[in-house]
N, CA, C and O atoms as a GROMACS GRO file, in nm:
protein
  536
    1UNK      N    1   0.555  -1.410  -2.638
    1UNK     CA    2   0.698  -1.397  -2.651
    1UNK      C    3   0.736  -1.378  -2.797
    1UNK      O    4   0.672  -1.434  -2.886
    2UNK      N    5   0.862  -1.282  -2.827
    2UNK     CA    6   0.851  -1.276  -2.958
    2UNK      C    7   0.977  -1.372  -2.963
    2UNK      O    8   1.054  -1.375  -2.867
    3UNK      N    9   1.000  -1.456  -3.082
    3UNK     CA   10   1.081  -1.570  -3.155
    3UNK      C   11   1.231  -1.487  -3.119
    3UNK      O   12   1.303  -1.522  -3.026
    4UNK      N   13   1.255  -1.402  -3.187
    4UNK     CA   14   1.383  -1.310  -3.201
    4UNK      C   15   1.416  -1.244  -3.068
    4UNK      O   16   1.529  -1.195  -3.062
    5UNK      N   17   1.364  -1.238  -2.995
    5UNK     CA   18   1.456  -1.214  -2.874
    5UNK      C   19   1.445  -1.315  -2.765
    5UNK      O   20   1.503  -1.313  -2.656
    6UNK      N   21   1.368  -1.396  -2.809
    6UNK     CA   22   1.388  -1.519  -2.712
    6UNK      C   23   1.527  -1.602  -2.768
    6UNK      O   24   1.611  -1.653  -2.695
    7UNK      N   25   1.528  -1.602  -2.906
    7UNK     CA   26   1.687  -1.622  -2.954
    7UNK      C   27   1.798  -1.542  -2.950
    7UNK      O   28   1.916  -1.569  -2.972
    8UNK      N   29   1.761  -1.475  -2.929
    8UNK     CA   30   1.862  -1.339  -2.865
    8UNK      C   31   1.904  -1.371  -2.720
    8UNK      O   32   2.020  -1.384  -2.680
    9UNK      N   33   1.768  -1.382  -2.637
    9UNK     CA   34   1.864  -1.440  -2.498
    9UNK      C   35   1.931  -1.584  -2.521
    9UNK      O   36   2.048  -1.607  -2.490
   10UNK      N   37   1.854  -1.670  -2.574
   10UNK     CA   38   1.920  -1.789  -2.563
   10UNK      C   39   2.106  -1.786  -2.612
   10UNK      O   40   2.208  -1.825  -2.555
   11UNK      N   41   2.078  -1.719  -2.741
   11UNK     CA   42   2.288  -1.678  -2.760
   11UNK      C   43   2.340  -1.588  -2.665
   11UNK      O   44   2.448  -1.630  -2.624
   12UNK      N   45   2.312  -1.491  -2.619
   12UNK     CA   46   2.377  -1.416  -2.521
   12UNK      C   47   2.380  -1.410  -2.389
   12UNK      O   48   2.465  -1.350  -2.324
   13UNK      N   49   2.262  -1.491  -2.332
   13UNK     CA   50   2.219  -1.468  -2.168
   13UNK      C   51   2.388  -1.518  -2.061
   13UNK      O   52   2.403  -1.525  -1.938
   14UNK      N   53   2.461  -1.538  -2.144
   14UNK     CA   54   2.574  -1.578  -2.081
   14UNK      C   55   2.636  -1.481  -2.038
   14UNK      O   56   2.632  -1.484  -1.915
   15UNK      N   57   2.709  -1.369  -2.087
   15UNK     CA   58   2.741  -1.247  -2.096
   15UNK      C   59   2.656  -1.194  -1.976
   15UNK      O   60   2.722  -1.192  -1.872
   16UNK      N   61   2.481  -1.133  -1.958
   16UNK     CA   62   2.489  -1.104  -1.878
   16UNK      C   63   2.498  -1.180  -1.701
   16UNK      O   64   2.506  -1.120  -1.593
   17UNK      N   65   2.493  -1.310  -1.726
   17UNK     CA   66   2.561  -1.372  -1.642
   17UNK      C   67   2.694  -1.346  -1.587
   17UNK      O   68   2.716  -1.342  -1.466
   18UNK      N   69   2.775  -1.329  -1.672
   18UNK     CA   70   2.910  -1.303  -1.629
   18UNK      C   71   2.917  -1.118  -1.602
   18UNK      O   72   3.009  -1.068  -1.537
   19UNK      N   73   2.845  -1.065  -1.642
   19UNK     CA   74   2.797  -0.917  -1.586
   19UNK      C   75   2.790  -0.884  -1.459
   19UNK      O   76   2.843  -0.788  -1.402
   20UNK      N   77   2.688  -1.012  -1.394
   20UNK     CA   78   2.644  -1.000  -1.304
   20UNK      C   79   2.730  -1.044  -1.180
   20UNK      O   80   2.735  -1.001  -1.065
   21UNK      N   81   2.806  -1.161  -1.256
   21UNK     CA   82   2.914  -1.259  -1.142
   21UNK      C   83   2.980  -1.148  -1.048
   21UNK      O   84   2.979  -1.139  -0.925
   22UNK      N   85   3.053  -1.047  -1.168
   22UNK     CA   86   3.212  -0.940  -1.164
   22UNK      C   87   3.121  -0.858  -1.126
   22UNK      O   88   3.173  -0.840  -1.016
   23UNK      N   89   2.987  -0.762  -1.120
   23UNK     CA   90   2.942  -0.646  -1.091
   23UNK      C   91   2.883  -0.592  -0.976
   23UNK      O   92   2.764  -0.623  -0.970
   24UNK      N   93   2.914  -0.535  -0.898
   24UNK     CA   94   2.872  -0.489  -0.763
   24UNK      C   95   2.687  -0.498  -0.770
   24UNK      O   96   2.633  -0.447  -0.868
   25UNK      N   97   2.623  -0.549  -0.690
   25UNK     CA   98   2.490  -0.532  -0.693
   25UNK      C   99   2.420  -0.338  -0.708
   25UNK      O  100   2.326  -0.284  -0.766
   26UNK      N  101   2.482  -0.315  -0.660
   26UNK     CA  102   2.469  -0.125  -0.641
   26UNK      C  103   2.426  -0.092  -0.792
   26UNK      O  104   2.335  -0.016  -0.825
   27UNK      N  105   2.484  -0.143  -0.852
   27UNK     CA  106   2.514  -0.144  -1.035
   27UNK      C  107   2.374  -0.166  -1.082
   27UNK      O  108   2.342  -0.096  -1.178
   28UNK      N  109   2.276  -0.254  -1.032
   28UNK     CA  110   2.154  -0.277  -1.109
   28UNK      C  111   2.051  -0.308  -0.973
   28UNK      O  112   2.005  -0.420  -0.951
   29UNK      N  113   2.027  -0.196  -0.895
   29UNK     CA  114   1.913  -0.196  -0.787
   29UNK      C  115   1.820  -0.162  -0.807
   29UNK      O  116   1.733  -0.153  -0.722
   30UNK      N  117   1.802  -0.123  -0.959
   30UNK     CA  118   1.676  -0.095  -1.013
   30UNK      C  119   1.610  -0.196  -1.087
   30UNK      O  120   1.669  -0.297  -1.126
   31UNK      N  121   1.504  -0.176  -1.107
   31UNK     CA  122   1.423  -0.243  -1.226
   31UNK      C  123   1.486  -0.236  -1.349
   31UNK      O  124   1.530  -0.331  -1.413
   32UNK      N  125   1.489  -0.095  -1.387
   32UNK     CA  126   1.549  -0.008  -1.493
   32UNK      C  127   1.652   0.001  -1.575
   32UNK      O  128   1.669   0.031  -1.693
   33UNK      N  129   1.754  -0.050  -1.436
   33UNK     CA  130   1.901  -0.096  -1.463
   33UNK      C  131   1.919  -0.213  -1.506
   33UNK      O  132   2.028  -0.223  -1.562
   34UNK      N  133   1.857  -0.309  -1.504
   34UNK     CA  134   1.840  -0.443  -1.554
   34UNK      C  135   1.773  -0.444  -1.632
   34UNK      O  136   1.785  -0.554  -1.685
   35UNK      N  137   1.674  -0.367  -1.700
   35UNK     CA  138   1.662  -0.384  -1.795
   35UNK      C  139   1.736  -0.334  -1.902
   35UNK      O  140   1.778  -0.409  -1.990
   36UNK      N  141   1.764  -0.173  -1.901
   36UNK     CA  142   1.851  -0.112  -1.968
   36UNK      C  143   1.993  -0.267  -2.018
   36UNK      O  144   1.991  -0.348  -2.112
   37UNK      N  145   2.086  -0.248  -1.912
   37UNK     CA  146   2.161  -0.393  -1.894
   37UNK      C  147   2.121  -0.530  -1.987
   37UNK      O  148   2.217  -0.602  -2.012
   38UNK      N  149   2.027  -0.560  -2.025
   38UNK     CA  150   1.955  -0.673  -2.053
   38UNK      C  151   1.951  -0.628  -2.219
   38UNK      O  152   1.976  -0.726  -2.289
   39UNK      N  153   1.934  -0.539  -2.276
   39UNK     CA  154   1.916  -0.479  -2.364
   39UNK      C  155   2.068  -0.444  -2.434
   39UNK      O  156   2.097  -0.444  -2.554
   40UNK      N  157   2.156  -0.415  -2.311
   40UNK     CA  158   2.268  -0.382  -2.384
   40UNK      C  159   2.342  -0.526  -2.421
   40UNK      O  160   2.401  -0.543  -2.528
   41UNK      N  161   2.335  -0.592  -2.355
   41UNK     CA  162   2.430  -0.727  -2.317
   41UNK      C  163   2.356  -0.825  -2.393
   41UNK      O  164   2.414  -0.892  -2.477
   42UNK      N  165   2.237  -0.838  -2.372
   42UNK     CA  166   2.203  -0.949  -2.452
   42UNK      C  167   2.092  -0.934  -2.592
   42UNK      O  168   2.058  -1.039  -2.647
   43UNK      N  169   2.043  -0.816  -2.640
   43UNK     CA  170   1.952  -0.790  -2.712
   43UNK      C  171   1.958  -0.704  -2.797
   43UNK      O  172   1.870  -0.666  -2.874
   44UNK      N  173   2.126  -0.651  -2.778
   44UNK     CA  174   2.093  -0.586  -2.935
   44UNK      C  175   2.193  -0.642  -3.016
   44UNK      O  176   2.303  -0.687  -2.984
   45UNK      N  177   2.116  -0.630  -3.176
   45UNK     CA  178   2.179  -0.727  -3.272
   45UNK      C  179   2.163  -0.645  -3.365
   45UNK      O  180   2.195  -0.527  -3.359
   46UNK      N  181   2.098  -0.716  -3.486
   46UNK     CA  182   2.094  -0.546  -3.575
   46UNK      C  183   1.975  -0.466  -3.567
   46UNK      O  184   1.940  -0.378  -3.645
   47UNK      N  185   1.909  -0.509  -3.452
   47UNK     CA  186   1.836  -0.406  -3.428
   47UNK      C  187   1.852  -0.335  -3.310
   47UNK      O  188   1.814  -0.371  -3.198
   48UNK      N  189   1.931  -0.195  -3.353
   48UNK     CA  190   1.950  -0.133  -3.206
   48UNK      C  191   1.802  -0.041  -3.127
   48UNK      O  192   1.703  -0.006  -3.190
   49UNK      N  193   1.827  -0.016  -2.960
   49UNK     CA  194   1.748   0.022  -2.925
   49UNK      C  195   1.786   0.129  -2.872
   49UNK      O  196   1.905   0.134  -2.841
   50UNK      N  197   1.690   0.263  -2.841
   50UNK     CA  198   1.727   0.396  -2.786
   50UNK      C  199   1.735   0.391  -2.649
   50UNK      O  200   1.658   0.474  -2.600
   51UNK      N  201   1.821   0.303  -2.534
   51UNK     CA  202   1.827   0.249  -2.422
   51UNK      C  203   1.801   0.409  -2.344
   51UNK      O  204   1.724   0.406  -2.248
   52UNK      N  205   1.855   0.530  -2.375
   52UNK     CA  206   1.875   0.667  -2.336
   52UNK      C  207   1.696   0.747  -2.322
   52UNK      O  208   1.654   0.838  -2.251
   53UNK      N  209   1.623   0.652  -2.439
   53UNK     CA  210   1.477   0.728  -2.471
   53UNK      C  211   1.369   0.619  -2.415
   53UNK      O  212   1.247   0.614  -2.425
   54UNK      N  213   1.469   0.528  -2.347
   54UNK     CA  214   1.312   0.446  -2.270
   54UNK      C  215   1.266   0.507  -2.154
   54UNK      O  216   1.330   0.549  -2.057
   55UNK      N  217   1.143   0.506  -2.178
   55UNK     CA  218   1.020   0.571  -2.057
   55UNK      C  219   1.023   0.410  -1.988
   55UNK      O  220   1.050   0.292  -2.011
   56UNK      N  221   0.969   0.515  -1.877
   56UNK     CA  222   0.940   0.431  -1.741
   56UNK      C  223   0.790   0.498  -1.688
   56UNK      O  224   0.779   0.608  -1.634
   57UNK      N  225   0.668   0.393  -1.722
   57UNK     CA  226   0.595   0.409  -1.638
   57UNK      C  227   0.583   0.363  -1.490
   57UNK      O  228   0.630   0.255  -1.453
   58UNK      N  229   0.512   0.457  -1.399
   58UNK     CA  230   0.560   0.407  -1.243
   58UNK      C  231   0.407   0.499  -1.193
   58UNK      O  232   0.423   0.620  -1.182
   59UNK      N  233   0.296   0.456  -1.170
   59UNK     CA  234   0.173   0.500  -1.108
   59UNK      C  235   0.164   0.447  -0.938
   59UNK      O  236   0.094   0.485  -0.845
   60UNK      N  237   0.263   0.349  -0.950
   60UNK     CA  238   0.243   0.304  -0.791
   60UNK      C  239   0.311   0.394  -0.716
   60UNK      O  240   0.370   0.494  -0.758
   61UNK      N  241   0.302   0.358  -0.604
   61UNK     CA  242   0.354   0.408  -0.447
   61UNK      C  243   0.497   0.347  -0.414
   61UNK      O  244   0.613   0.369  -0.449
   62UNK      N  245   0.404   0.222  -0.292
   62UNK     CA  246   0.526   0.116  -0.189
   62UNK      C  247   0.464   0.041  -0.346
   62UNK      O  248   0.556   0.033  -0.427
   63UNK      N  249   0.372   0.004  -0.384
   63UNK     CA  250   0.432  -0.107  -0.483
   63UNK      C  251   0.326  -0.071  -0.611
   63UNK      O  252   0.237   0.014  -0.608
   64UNK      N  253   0.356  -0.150  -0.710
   64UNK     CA  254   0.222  -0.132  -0.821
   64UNK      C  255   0.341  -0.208  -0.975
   64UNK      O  256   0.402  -0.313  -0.960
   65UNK      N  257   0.344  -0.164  -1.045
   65UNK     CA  258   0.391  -0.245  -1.174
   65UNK      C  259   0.420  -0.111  -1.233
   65UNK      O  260   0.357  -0.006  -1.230
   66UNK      N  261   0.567  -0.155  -1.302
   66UNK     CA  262   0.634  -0.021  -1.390
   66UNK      C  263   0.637  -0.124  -1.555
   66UNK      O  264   0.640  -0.239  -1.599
   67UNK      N  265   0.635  -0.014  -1.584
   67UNK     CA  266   0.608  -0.043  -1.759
   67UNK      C  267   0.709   0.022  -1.846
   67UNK      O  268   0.696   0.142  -1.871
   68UNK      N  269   0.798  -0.039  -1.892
   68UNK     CA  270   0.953  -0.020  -2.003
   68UNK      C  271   0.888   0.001  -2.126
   68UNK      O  272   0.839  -0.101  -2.175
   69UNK      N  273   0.872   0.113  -2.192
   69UNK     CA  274   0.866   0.086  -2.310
   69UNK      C  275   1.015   0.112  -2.406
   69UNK      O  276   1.063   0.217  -2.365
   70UNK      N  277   1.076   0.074  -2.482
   70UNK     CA  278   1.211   0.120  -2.517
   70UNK      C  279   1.182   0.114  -2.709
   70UNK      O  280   1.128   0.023  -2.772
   71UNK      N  281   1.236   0.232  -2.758
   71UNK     CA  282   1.232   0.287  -2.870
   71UNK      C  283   1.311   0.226  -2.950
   71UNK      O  284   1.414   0.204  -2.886
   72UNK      N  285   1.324   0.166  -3.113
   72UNK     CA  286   1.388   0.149  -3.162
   72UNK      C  287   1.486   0.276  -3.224
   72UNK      O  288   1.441   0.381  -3.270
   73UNK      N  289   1.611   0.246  -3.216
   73UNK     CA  290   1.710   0.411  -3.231
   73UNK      C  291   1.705   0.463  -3.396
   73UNK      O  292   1.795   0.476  -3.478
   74UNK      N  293   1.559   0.488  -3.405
   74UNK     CA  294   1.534   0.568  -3.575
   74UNK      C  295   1.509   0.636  -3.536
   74UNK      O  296   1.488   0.653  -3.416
   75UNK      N  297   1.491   0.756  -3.679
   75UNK     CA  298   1.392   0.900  -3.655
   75UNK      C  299   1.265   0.874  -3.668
   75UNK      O  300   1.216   0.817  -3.765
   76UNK      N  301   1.217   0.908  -3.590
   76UNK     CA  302   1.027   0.920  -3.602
   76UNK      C  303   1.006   0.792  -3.595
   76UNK      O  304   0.984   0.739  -3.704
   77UNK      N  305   1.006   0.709  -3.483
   77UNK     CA  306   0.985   0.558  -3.490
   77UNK      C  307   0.819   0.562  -3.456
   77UNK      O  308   0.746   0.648  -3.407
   78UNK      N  309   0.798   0.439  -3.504
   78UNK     CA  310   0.641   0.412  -3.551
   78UNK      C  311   0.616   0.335  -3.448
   78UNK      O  312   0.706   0.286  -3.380
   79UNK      N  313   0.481   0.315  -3.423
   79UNK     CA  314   0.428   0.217  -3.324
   79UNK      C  315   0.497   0.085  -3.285
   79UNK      O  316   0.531   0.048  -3.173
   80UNK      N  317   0.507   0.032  -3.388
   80UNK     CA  318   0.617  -0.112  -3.421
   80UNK      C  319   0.690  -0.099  -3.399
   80UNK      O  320   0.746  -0.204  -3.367
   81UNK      N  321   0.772   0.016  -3.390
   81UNK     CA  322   0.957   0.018  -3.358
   81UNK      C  323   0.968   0.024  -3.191
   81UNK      O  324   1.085   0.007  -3.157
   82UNK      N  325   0.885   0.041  -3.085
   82UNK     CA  326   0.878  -0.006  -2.949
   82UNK      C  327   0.799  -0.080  -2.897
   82UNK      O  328   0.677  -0.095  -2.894
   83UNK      N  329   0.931  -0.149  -2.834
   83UNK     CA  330   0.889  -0.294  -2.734
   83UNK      C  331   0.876  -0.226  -2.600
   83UNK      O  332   0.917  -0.114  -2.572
   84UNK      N  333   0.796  -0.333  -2.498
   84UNK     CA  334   0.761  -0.283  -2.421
   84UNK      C  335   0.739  -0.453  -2.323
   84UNK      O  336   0.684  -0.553  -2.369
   85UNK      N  337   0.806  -0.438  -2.170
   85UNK     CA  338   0.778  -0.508  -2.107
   85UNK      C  339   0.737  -0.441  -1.972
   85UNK      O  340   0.723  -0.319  -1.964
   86UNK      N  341   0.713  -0.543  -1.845
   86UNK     CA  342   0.694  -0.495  -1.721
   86UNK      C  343   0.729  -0.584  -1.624
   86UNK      O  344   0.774  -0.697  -1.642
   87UNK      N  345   0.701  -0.519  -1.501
   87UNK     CA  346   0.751  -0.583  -1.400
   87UNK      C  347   0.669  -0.539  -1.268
   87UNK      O  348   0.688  -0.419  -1.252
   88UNK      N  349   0.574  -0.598  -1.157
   88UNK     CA  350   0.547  -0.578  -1.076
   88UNK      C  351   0.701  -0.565  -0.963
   88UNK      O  352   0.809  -0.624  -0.959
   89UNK      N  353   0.623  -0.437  -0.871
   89UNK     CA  354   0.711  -0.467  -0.756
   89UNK      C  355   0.630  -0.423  -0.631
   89UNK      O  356   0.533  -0.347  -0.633
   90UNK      N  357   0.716  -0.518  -0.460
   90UNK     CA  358   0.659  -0.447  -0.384
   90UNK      C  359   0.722  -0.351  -0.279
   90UNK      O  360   0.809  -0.274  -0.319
   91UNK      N  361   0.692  -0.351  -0.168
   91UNK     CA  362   0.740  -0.258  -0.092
   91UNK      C  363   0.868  -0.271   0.014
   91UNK      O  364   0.955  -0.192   0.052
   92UNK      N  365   0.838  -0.408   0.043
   92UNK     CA  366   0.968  -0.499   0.094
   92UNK      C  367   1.001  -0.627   0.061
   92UNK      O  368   0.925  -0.684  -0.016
   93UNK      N  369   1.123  -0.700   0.113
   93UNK     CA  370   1.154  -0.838   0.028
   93UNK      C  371   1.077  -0.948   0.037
   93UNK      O  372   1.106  -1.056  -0.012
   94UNK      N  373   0.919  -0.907   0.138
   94UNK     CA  374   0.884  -1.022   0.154
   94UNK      C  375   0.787  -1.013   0.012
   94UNK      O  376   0.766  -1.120  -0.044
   95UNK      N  377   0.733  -0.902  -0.041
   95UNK     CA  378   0.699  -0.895  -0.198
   95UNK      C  379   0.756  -0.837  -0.278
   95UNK      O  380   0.676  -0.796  -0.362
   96UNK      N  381   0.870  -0.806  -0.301
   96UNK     CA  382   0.964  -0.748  -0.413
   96UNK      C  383   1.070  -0.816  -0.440
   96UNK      O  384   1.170  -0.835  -0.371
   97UNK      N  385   1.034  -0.868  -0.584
   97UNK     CA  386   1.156  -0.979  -0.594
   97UNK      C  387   1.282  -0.916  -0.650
   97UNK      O  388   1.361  -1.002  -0.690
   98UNK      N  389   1.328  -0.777  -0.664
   98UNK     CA  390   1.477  -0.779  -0.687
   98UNK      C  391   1.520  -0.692  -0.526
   98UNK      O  392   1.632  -0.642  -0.518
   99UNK      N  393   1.443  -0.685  -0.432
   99UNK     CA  394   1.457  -0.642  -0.285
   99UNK      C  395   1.503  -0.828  -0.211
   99UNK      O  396   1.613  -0.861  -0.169
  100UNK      N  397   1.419  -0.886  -0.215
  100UNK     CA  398   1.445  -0.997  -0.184
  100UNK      C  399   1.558  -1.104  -0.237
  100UNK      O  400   1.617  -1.190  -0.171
  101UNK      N  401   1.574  -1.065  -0.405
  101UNK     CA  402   1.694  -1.123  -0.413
  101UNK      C  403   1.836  -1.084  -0.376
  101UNK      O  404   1.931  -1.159  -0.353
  102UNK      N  405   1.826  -0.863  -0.374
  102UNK     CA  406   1.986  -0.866  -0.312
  102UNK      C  407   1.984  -0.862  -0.103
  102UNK      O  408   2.084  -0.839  -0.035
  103UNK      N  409   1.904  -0.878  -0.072
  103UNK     CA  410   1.898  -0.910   0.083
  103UNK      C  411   1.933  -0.772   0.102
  103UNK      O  412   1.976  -0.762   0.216
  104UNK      N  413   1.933  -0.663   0.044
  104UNK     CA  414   1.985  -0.521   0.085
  104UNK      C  415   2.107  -0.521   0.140
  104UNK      O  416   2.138  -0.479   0.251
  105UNK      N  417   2.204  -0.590   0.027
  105UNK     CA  418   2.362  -0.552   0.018
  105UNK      C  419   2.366  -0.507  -0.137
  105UNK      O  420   2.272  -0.508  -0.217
  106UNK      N  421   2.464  -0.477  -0.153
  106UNK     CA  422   2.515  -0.376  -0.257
  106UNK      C  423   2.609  -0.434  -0.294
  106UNK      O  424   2.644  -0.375  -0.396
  107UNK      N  425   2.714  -0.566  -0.262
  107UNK     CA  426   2.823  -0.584  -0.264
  107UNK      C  427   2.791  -0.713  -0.388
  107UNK      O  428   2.675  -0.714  -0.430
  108UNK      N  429   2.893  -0.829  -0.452
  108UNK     CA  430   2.935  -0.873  -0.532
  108UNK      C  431   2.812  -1.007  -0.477
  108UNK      O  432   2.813  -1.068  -0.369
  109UNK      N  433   2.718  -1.022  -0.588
  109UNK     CA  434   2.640  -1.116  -0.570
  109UNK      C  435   2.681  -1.232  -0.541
  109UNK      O  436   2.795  -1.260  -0.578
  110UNK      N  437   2.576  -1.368  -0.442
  110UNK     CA  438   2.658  -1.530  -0.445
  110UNK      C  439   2.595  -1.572  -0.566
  110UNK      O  440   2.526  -1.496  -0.634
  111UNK      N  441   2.622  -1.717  -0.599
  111UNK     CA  442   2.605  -1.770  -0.715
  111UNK      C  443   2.464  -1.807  -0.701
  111UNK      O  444   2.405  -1.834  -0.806
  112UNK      N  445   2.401  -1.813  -0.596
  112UNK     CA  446   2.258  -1.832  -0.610
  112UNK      C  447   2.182  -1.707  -0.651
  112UNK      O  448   2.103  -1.707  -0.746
  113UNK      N  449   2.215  -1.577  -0.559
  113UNK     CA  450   2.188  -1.420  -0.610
  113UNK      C  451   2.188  -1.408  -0.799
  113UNK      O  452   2.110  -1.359  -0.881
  114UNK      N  453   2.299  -1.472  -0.806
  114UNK     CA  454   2.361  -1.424  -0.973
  114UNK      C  455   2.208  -1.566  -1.050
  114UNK      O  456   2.169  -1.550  -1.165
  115UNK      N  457   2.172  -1.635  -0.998
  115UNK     CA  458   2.072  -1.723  -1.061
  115UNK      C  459   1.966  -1.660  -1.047
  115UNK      O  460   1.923  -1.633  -1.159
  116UNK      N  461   1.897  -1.619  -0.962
  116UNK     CA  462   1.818  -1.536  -0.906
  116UNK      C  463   1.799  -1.386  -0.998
  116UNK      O  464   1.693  -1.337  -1.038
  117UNK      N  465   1.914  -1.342  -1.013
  117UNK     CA  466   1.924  -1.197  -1.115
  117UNK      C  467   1.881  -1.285  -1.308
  117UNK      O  468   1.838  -1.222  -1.404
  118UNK      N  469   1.896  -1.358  -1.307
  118UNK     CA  470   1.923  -1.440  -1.443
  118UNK      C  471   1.750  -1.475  -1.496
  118UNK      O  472   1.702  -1.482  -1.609
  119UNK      N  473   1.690  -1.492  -1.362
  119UNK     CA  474   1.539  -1.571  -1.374
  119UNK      C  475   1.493  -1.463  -1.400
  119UNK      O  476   1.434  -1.450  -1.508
  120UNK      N  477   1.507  -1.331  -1.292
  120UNK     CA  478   1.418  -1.204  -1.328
  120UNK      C  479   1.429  -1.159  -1.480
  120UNK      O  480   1.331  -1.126  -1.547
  121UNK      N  481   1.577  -1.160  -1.536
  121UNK     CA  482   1.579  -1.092  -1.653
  121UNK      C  483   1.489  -1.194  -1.732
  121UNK      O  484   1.385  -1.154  -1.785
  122UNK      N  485   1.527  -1.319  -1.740
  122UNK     CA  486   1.487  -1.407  -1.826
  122UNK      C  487   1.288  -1.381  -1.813
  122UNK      O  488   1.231  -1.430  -1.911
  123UNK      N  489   1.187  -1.312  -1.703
  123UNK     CA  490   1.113  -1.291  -1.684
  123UNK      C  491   1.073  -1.194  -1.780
  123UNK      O  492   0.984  -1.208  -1.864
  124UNK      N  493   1.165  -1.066  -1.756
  124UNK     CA  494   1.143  -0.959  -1.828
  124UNK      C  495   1.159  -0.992  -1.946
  124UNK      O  496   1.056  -0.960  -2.006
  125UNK      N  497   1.254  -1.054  -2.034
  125UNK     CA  498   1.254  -1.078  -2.156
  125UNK      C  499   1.112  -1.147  -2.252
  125UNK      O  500   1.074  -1.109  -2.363
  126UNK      N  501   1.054  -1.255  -2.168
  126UNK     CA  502   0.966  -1.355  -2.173
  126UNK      C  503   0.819  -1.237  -2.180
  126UNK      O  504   0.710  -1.259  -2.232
  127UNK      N  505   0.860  -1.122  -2.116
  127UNK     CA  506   0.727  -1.028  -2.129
  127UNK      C  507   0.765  -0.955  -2.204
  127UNK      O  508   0.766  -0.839  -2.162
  128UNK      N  509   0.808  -0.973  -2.328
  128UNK     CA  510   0.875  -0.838  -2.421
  128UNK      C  511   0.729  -0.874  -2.503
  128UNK      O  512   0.674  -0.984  -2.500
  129UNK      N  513   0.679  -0.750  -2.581
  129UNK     CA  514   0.611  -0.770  -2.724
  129UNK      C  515   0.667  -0.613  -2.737
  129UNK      O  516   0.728  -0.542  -2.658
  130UNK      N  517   0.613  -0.590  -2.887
  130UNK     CA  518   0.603  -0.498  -2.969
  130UNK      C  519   0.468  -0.402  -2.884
  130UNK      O  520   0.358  -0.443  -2.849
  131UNK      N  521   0.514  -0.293  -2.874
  131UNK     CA  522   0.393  -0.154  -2.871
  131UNK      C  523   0.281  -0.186  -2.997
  131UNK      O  524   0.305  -0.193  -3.118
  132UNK      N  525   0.139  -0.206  -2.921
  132UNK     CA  526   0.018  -0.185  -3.043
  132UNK      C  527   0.025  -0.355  -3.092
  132UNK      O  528  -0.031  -0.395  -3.194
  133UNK      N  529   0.100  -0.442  -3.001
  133UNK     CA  530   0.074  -0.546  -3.090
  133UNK      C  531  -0.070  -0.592  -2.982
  133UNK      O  532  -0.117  -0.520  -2.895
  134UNK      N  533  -0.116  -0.728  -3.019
  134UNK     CA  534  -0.218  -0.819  -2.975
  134UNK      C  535  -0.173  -0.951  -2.850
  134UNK      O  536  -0.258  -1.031  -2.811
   0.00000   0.00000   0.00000
């Protein structure tokens, strides 16, 4: 885990809480979207990120693990300037945990859903490092 964005969620993870309270589930049925989301709301500070130039690796099928890498917003960014997390998923809610957390509604999450959306990000965050690090 890196220090600086684990303090990054800890000041902001509120915000996307309250994102999530007011926001139609439809809004973040992706992996992608939550992360993108996660990035906007709680992680950028003065270091902005190219949310528009993050790749998405995706080699699976019904399930396998996608891989975020997201660019820091310079010219010619260097190995170091992208972070990179992931996320397994599966094919239905009995192994895909953002299938299983919205029950396949689309509509205004309950307060357990909105805890549930909070753990995953807080997951994804917890798997952030730097590209090329150790």
């Amino acid at each position: 885990m890196l220090k600086e964005i684990i303090q990054q969620w800890d000041k902001n993870k509120h915000k996307l809480e309250d994102y999530f309270k007011v926001t139609r589930q439809s809004e973040y049925d992706e992996y992608s979207k939550i992360v993108v989301k996660l990035f906007e709301v709680c992680l950028s500070n003065e270091d902005e990120w190219n949310l528009d130039g993050m790749t998405v690796i995706d080699n699976g099928d019904y399930q396998g693990t996608q891989i975020f890498i997201i660019p820091k917003d310079t010219y010619q960014p260097n190995i170091e300037d992208y972070l990179i997390t992931n996320n397994y998923y599966g094919s239905c809610s009995g192994c895909d945990t953002l299938q299983s957390i919205s029950e396949y509604d689309d509509g205004l999450p309950s307060e357990e859903q909105v805890k549930e959306y909070m753990t995953l990000a807080l997951h994804l965050t917890q798997k952030i490092k730097i590209l090329g690090s150790e």
